[in-house]
N, C-alpha and C positions, 0 to 999 in steps of 0.2 A: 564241487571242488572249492569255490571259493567258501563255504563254512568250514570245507576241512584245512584252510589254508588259516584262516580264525581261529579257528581253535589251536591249532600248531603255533601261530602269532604271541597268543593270549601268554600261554607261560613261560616263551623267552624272553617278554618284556617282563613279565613278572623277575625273572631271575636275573635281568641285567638291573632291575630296581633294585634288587638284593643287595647286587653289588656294589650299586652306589651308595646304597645307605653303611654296607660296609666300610667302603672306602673313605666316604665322609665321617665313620664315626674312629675311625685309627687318626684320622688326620686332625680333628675336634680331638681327641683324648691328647696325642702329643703335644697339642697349641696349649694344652689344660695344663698342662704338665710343667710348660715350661715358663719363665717368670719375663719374658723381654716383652717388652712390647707391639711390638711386630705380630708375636704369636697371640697377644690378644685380640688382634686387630683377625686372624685367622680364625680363633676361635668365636670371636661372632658370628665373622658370614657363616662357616660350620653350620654352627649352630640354627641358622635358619635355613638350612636345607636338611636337617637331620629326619624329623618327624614328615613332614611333604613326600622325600624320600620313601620310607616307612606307609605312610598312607598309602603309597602309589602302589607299594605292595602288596598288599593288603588286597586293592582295590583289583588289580588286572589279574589276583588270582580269584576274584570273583567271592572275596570276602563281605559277609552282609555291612550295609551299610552303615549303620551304628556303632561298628568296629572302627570305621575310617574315620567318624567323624568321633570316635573316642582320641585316635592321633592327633586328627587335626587341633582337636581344643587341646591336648598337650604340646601343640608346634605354638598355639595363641598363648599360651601359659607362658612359656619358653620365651616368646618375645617381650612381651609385656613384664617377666621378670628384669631382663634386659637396661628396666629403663632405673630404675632403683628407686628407694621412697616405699613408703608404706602404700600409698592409694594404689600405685602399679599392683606391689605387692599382692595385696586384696584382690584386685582385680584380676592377677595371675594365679592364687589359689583357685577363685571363682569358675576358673576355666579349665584348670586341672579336676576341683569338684566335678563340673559339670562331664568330664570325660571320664570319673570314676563312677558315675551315675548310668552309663553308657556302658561300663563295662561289668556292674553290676546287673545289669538289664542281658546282658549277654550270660553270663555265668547263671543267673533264672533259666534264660533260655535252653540252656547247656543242661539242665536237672542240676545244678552246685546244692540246692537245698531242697532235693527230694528224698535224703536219705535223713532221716532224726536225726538216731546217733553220733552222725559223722558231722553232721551240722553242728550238733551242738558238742561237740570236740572242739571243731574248730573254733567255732564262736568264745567257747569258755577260754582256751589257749591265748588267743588272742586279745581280749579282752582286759586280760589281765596282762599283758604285753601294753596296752594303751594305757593301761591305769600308771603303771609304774613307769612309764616314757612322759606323761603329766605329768605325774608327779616330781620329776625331776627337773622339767623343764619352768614348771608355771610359775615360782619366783623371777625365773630368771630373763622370762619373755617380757615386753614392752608390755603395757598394758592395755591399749587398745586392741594387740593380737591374739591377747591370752586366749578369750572364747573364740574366733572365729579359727584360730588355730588348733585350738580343743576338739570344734566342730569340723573340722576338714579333717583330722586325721584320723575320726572317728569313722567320717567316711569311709579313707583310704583303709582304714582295717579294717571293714567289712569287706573292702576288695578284696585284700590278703587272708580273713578266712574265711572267704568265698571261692576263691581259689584252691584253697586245701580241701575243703569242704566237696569241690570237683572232683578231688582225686587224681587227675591228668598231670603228670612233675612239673611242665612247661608253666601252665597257670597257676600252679602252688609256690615255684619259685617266682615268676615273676612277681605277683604277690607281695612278695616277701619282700622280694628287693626294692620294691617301689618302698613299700614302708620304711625300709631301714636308709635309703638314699633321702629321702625326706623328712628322717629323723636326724640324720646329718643337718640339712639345712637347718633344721629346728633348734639343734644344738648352736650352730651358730649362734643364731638371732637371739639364744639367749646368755650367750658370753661364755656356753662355755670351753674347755677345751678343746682343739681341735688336732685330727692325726696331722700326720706329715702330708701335704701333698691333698689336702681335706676338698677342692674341687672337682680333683681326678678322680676320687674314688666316689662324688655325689653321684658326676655324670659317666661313671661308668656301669654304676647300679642301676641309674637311672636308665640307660638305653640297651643294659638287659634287659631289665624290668619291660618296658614297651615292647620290645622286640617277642621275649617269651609269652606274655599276655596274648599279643599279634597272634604270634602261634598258637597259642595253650585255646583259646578259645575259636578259633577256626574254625575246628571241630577235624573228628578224624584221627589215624592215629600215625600219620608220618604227612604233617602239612607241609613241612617243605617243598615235596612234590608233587601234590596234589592240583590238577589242573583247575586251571578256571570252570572248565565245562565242567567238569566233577561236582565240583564247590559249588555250583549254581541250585544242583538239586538240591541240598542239604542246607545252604545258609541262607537261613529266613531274611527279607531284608533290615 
């Protein structure tokens, strides 16, 4: 009784985590949105419960553990962007790196690059998607960022066609959207123009992006409801 009370436990927390992370990312997108200052002051704390949140789910649906700790170094990214300055900076790539490393190790696990052709689709697509996003940007970056910003989103687009390369929508967008939210920022940092409302739309790419990755690599083909106990056979840790 009381494991079948655990298990019954396991993905109602799971799904009220859902909700908070929902909750907190409509409430962080509006603060985003808005220019007073008050709402900045919201859109911080937000912002450090977004990813925690996310991990939490992750985690009580009994997702392997290099998946959590791919969130959590993007919740450590997230802070440390926070503080402003290039060394933060560095330091907040570092840790977004270090969680795109985690989610590459996942996508391996997943078979992303057991099929040739579709690999190297992806790869080619994307690659040339990187060349032409440098090349736009790299006059216009600082110049101590130029390479290690070269090098991180070199990175990040192995995620994004490692993702397509899976085949699964959830990891192929998220993928995608992580790279195009952190070409926004990229754009920034190099002066150039930006849309309307250019914060809203980083951190709302952005916490697709996390969120369908979360999903996309789970494993499985409807992870929202899939129990922890389920998840346990299947996700290596």
């Amino acid at each position: 009784m009381q494991a079948g009370d655990s298990s019954r436990r396991a993905p109602r927390a799971a799904r009220a985590a859902l909700v908070v992370f929902a909750a907190v990312c409509a409430v962080h997108l509006v603060a985003t949105a808005l220019p007073s200052q008050g709402a900045g002051v919201v859109e911080d704390v937000t912002k450090a419960l977004l990813m925690p949140a996310l991990a939490a789910w992750a985690a009580l649906r009994g997702g392997p553990r290099v998946l959590v700790a791919a969130l959590l170094l993007g919740w450590a990214g997230d802070m440390l962007l926070q503080f402003g300055g290039d060394t933060a900076f560095l330091a907040g790539m570092g840790c977004f790196a270090a969680g795109h490393v985690c989610y590459l190790t996942l996508l391996a696990r997943r078979g992303a690059f057991s099929v040739p052709a579709r690999t190297r689709w992806a790869a080619a697509g994307y690659t040339l998607v990187w060349l032409a996003a440098i090349t736009v940007l790299w006059s216009g970056l600082p110049p101590a960022l130029r390479v290690p910003v070269a090098v991180y989103s070199l990175l990040l687009t192995a995620v994004a066609a490692g993702g397509a390369a899976l085949g699964t929508p959830a990891a192929a967008a998220g993928g995608a959207l992580f790279l195009l939210s952190d070409t926004l920022i990229a754009t920034r940092l190099a002066g150039l123009p930006q849309p309307p409302a250019a914060g809203f739309w980083i951190m709302l790419t952005y916490l697709a992006a996390q969120f369908l990755l979360a999903a996309g690599l789970y494993g499985g083909t409807s992870p929202l409801l899939r129990t922890a106990r389920t998840a346990s056979v299947c996700a290596p840790p």
